[in-house]
C-alpha positions as CSV (number, residue, x, y, z in Angstrom):
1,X,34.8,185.4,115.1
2,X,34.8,182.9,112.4
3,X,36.8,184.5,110.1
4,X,39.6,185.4,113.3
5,X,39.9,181.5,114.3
6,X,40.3,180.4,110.9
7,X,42.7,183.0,109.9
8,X,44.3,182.2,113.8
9,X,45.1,178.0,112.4
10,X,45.3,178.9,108.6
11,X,48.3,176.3,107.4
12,X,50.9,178.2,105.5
13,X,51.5,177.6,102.4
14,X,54.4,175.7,102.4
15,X,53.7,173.6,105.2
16,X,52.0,170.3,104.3
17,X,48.4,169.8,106.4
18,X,48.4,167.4,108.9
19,X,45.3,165.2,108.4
20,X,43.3,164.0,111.1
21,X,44.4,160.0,110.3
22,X,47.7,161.6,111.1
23,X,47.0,163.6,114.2
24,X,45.6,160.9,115.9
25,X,48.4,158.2,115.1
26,X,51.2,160.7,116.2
27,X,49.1,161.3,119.4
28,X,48.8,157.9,120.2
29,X,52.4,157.0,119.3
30,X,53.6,160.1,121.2
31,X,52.6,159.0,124.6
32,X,54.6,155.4,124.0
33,X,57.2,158.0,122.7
34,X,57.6,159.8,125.8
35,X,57.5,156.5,128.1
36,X,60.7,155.3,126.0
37,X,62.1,158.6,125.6
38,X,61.8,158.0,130.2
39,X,63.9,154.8,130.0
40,X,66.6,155.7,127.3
41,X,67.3,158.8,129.7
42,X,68.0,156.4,132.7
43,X,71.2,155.6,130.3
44,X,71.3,158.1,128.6
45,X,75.5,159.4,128.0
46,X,75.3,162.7,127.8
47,X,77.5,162.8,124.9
48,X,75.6,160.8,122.7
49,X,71.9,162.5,121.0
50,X,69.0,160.7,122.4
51,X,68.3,158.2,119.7
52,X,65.6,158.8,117.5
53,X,62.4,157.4,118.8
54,X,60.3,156.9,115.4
55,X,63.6,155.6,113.6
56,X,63.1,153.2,110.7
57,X,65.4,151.0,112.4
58,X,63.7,150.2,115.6
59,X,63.8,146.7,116.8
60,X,61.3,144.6,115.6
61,X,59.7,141.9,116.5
62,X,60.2,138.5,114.5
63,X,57.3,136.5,113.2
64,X,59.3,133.4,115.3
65,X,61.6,132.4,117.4
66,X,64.3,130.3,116.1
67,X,68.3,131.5,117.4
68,X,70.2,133.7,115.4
69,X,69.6,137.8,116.5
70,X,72.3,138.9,113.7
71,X,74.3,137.4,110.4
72,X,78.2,137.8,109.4
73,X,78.4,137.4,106.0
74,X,81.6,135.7,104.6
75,X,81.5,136.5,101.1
76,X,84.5,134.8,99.0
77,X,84.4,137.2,96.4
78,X,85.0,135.7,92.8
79,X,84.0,132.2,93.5
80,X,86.2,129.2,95.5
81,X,86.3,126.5,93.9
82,X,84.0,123.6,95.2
83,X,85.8,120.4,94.0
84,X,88.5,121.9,95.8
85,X,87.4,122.6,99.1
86,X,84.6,121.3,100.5
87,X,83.2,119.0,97.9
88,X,85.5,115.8,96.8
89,X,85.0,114.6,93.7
90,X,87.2,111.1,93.1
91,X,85.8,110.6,89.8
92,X,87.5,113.6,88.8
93,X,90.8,112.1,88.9
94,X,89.7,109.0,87.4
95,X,88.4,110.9,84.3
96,X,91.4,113.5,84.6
97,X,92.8,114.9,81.0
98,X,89.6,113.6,79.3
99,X,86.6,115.7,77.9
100,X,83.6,116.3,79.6
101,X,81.9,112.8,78.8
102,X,78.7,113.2,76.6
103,X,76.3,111.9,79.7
104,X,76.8,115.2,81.4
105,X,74.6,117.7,80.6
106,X,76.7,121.0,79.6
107,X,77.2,123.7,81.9
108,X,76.9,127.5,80.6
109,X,80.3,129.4,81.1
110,X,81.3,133.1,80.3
111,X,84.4,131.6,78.2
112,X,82.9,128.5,77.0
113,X,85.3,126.2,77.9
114,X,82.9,123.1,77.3
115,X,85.3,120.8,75.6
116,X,88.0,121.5,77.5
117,X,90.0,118.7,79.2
118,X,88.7,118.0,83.2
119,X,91.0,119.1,85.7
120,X,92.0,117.0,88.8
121,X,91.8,118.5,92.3
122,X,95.7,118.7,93.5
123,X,94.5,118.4,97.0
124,X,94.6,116.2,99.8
125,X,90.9,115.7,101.3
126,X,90.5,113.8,105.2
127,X,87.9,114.1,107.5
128,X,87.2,116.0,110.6
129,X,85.3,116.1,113.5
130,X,83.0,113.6,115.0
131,X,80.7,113.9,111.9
132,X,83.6,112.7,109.8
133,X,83.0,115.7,107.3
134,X,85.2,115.9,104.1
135,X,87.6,119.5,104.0
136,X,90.7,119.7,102.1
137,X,94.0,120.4,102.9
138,X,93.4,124.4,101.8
139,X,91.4,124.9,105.0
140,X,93.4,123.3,107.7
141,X,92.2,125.4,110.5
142,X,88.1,126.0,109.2
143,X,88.0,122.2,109.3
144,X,88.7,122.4,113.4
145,X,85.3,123.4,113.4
146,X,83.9,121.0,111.2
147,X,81.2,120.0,113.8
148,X,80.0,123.7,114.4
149,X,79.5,123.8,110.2
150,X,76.7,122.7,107.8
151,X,77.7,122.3,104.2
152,X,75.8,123.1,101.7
153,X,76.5,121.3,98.3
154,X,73.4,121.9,96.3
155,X,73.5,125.4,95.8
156,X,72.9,127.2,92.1
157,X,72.1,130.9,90.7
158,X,72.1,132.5,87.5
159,X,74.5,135.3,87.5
160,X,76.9,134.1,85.2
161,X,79.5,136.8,85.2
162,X,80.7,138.8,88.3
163,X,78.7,141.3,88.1
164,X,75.5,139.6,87.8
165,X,76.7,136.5,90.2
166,X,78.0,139.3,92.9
167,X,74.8,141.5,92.9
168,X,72.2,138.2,92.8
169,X,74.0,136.7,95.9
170,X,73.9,140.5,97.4
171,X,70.1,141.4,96.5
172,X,68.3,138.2,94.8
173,X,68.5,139.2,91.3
174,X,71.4,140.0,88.3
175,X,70.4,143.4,87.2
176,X,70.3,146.5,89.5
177,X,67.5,148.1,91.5
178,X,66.5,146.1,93.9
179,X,67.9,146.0,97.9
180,X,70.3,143.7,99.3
181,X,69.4,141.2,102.0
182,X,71.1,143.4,104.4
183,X,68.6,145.9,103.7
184,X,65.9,143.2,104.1
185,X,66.9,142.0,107.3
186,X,67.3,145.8,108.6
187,X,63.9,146.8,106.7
188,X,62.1,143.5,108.7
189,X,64.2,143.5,112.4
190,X,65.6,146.7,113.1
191,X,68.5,147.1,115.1
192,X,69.4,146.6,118.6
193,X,71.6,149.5,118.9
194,X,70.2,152.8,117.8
195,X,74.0,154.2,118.0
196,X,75.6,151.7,115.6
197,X,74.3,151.0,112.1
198,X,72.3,148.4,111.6
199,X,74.2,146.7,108.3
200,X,77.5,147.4,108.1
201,X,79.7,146.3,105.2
202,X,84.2,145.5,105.3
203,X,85.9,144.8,102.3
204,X,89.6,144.1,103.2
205,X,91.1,146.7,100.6
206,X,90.3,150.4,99.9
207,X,88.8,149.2,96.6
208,X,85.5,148.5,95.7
209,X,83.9,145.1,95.1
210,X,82.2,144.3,91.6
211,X,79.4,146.8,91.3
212,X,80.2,148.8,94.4
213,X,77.6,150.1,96.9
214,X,75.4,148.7,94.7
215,X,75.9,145.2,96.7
216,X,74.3,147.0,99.7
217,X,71.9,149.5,98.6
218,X,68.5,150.1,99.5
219,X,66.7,149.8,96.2
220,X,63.5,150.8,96.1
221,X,63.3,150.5,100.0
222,X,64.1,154.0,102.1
223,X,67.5,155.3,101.9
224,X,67.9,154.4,105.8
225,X,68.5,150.6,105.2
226,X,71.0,150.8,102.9
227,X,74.4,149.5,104.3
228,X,77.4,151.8,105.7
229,X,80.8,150.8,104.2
230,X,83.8,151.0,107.2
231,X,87.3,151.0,105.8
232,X,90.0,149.0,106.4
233,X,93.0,150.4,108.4
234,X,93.3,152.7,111.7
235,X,89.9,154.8,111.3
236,X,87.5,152.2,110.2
237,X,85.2,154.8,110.0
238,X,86.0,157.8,107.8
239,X,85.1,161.7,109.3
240,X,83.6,160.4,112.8
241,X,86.7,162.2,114.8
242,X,85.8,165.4,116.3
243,X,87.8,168.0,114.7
244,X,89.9,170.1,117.0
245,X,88.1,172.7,119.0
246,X,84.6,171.9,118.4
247,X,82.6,171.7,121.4
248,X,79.7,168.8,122.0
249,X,77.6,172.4,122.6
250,X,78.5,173.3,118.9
251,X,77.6,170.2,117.4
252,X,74.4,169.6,118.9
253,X,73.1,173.2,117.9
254,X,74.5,172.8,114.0
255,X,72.7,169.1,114.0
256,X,69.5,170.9,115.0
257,X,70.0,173.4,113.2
258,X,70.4,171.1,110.3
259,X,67.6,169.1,110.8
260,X,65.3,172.0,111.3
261,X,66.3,173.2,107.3
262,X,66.1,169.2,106.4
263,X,62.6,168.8,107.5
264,X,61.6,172.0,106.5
265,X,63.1,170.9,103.0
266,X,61.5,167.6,103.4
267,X,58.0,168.1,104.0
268,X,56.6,168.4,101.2
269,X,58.7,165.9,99.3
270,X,57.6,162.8,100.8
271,X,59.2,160.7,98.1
272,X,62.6,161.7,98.4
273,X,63.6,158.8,101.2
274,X,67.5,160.3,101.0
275,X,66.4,163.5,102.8
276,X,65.2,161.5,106.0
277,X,68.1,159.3,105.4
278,X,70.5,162.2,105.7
279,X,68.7,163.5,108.7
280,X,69.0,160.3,110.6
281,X,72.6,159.8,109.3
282,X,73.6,163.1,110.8
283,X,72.0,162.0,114.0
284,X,73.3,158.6,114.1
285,X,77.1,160.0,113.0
286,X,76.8,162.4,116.0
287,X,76.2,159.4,118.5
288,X,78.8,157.0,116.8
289,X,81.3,159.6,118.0
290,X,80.7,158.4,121.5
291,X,79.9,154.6,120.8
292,X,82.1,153.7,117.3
293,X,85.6,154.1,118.4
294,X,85.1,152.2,121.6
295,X,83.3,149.3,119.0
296,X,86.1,149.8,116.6
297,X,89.3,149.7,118.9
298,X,90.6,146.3,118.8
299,X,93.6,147.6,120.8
300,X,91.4,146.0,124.4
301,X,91.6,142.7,123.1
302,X,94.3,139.8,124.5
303,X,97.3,138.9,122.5
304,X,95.8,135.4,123.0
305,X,92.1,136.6,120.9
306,X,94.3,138.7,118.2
307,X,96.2,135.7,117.7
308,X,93.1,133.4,117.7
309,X,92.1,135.9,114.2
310,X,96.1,136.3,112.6
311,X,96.2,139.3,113.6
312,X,99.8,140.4,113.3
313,X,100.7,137.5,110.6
314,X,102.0,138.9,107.2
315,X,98.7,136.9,105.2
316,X,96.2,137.3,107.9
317,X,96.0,140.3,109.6
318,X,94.1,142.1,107.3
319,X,91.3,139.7,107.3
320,X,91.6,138.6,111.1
321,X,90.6,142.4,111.4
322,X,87.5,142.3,109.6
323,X,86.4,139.3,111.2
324,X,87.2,140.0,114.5
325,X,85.6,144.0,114.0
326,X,82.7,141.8,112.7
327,X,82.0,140.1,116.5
328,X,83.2,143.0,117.7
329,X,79.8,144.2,115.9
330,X,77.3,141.8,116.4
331,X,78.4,141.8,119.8
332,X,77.1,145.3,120.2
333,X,73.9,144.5,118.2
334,X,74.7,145.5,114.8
335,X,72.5,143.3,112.9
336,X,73.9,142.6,109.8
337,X,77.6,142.4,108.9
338,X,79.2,141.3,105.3
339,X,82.8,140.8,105.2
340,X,84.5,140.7,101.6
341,X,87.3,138.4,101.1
342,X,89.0,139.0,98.0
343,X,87.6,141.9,97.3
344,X,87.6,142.6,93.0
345,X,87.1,139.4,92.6
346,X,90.4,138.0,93.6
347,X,89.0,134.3,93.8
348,X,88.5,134.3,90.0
349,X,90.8,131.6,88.9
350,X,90.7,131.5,85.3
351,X,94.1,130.4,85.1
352,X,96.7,129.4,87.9
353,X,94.5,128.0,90.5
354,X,96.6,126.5,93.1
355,X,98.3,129.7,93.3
356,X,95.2,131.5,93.4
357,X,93.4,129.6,96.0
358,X,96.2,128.9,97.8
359,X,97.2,132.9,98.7
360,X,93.0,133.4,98.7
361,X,93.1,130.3,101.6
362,X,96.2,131.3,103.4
363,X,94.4,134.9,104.0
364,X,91.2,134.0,105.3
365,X,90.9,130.3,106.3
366,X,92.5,131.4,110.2
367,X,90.6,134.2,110.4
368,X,87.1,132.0,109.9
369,X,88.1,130.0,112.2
370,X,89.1,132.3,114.7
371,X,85.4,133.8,114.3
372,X,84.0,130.5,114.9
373,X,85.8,129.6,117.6
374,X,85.7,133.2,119.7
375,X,81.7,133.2,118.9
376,X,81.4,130.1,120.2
377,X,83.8,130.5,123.4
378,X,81.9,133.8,124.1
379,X,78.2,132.2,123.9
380,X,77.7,134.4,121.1
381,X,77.3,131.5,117.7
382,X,73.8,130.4,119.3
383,X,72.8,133.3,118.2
384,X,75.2,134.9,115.3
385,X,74.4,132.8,112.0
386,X,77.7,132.5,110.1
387,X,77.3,132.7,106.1
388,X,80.3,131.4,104.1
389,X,80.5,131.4,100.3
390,X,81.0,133.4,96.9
391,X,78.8,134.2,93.7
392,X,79.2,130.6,92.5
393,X,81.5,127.7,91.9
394,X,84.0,126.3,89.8
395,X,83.9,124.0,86.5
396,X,85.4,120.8,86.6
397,X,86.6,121.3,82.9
398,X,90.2,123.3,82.9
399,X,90.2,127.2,81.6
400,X,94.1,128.0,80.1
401,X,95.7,124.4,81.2
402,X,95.4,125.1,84.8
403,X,92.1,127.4,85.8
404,X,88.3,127.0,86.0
405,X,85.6,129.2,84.9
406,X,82.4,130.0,86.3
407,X,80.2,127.4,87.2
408,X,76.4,128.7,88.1
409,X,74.8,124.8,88.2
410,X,76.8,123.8,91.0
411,X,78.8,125.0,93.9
412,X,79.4,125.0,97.6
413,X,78.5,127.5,100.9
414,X,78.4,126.5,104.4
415,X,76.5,128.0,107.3
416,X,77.3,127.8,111.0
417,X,75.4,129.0,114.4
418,X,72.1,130.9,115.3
419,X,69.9,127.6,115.7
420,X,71.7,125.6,113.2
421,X,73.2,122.0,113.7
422,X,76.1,121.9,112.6
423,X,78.8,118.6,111.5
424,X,76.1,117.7,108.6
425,X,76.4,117.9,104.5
426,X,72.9,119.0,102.7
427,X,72.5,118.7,99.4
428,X,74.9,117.0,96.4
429,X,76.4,117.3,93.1
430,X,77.4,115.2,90.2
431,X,80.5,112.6,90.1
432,X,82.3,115.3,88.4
433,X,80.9,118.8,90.5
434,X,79.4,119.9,87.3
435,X,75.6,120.2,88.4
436,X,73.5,120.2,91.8
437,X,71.1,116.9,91.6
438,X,69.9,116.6,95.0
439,X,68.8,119.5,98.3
440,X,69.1,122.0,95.4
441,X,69.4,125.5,96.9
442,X,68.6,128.5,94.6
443,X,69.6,132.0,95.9
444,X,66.1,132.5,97.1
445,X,66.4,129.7,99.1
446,X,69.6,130.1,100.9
447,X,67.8,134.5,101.4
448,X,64.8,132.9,102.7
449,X,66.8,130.2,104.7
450,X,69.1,133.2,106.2
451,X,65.8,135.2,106.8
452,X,64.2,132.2,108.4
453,X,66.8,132.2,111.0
454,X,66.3,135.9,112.2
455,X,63.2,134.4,113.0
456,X,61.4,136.3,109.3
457,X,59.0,134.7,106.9
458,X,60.5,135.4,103.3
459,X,56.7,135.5,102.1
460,X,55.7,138.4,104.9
461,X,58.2,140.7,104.5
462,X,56.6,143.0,102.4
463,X,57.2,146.6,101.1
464,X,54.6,148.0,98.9
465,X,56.3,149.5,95.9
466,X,54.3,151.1,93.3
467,X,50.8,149.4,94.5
468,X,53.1,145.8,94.5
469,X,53.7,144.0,97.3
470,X,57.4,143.5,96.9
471,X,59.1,140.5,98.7
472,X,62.9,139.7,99.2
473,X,63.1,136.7,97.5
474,X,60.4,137.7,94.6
475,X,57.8,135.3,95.6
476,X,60.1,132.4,95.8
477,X,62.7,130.5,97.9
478,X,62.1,128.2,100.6
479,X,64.4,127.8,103.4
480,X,66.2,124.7,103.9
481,X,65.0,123.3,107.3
482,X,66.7,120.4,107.4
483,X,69.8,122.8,108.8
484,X,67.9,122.6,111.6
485,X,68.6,118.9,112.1
């Protein structure tokens, strides 16, 4: 009898046992799984797959409450110049022609332009708002919302050239293999909507930015929190269109079908994270076919909101798309979305820089502002926190007559909504823009400020890698509360 029962449950061989640790937590799971499983169905379109109820991207709780539920990331790719925008430095006129004087303490730069002559901003600075904040004549319509804005002057990293600069602002370090902050905040929160991803990234050309998908990869971290790319153009989102007579019948039984083989495959290679990242991306493309186009069609918005963004102008429109798909997103409870101004590090301005900076500006400076202001008409900024910036600064010493180079010591981002006050300056640089001397803001500390919002404690996010508790800012950063006012 013995012998019958045991050969009755005998595991086959290439099925992996299920211990009893393991019986007992699905069993105890499955019960809260079948409750939710009760409620989605209420809802349920019965186009769409029931979403995945053990999916890595559940919402999760915070560890507090604070404002902002998602992030738009405005990243300036290349690296605006801060003594020309946001930061005025007077002295640099003064001192204009003349070599960096020998009280400042050198800066590094990729083309080691230390003895170069200093270059005078060409601009024309006022203030705005009731806070009175300084914004130059570049960014016109962004200084509107100068009261809705916190500037951050302090702020430093380490990535010297592009490709380090672009993947420390992206993932906390210079060299590959770790995951982006998108991939943090996804890992740590979850999303909101199980038929939307949960970090989405936009460039505004069909080009890649420095180090490609690299920017929002996982790392070390399950496949499932890297970010999805959309496109610029018509179909934002490449291969979601139902091709021509395919039933919702045959779909669903060749996504079963598929995930039976991909589970099968998987079982017994626990390690391989891309395998249950394929299976959920199957499952998640077959429900964006019901919920992405109507998230992507900016065809329902007024003439009065497209406007609002540029859309339609000759410099704008790409960019007002982007940012305008981006509340679009958050709106829908996408969690994470980075826009990429500039993208191959168009706001490089060796040489040239008021032409640079002055196409970069006129392409992206309505746009912002449109975001701002349609977040904050909508109700939506209290809880969207706006990131504005690039991979660093500018130098104040001239590159080619009429450029700068990369300046790592010193620069200038700005963040606006999700719980912040805005129509304040944090932080300070020299009297030439050179080096940040007060509220200094490492990279760590503006990840672990951005995380701090969401409502996450850089320091308990953890994901054990290799028996290490791995953190997203490496076991540093501190977030600047004083944007809290």
């Amino acid at each position: 009898m013995t012998s019958r029962l045991t050969q009755m449950f005998q595991v086959p061989h290439f099925e992996r046992p299920v211990s009893r640790r393991d019986m007992l937590c699905r069993s105890g799971a499955g019960f809260g799984a079948v409750a939710l499983a009760g409620l989605l169905a209420e809802n349920a379109d019965p186009l769409q797959a029931a979403p995945r109820t053990d999916s890595p991207v559940s919402p999760k709780l915070p560890h507090h409450f604070v404002g902002a539920k998602s992030v738009i990331f405005l990243f300036m790719e290349g690296g605006p110049s801060q003594m020309d925008t946001f930061d005025p430095k007077p002295e640099l006129t003064r001192l204009a022609g003349q070599p960096l004087p020998a009280s400042f303490k050198p800066v590094i730069t990729p083309m080691g332009e230390y003895n170069a002559p200093l270059l005078p901003s060409q601009r024309k600075w006022s203030q705005h708002g009731e806070s009175g904040m300084w914004v130059s004549d570049w960014l016109p319509h962004t200084a509107t919302c100068a009261d809705d804005i916190a500037v951050l002057r302090g702020c430093w990293t380490n990535g010297i050239n592009h490709s380090g600069g672009v993947c420390q602002m992206n993932t906390g370090v210079f060299t590959a293999g770790r995951p982006s902050l998108g991939s943090w905040v996804s890992y740590g929160l979850g999303t909101e909507n199980q038929n939307l991803p949960a970090f989405v990234v936009i460039p505004d050309s069909k080009s890649n930015p420095v180090n490609g998908p690299r920017n929002w990869g996982s790392g070390f971290m399950p496949a499932a929190y890297q970010g999805t790319r959309f496109s610029i153009g018509a179909q934002p989102i490449e291969n979601l269109s139902t091709p021509a007579g395919v039933s919702i019948e045959r779909q669903k039984a060749k996504l079963s079908f598929l995930k039976q083989l991909n589970e099968n495959h998987a079982e017994s290679r626990e390690q391989q994270s891309e395998l249950e990242a394929r299976i959920a991306s199957y499952e998640l493309a077959f429900r964006m076919q019901a919920a992405a186009p109507e998230a992507v069609d900016l065809s329902g918005e007024s003439k009065e909101t497209q406007d609002l963004y540029g859309i339609g102008g000759k410099k704008t429109d790409t960019f007002g798309r982007n940012c305008l798909l981006a509340r679009r997103l958050v709106e829908r409870g996408v969690r994470f979305v980075q826009l990429y101004h500039g993208t191959g590090s168009k706001w490089d301005a060796h040489s040239a820089i008021e032409k640079n900076h002055t196409e970069n500006c006129a392409q992206s400076d309505l746009p912002v502002a449109g975001l701002l202001k349609d977040l904050k008409r909508r109700g939506l900024l209290d809880e969207t926190l706006v990131v504005w910036g690039g991979e660093f600064g500018r130098t104040p010493m001239s590159e080619k007559g009429d450029g700068r180079d990369h300046n790592v010591s010193g620069f200038t981002m700005w963040m606006a909504g999700g719980g912040i006050k805005g129509g304040q300056v944090i932080g300070e640089t020299d009297e030439l823009g050179l080096h940040a001397i007060e509220d200094r803001l490492h990279v760590h500390d503006l990840h672990a400020t951005i995380l701090y919002m969401l409502g996450l404690d850089n320091m308990k996010v953890t994901y054990r890698y290799k028996g290490r508790p791995e953190r997203p800012t490496i076991n540093e950063g501190e977030p600047c509360l004083k944007l809290l006012g």
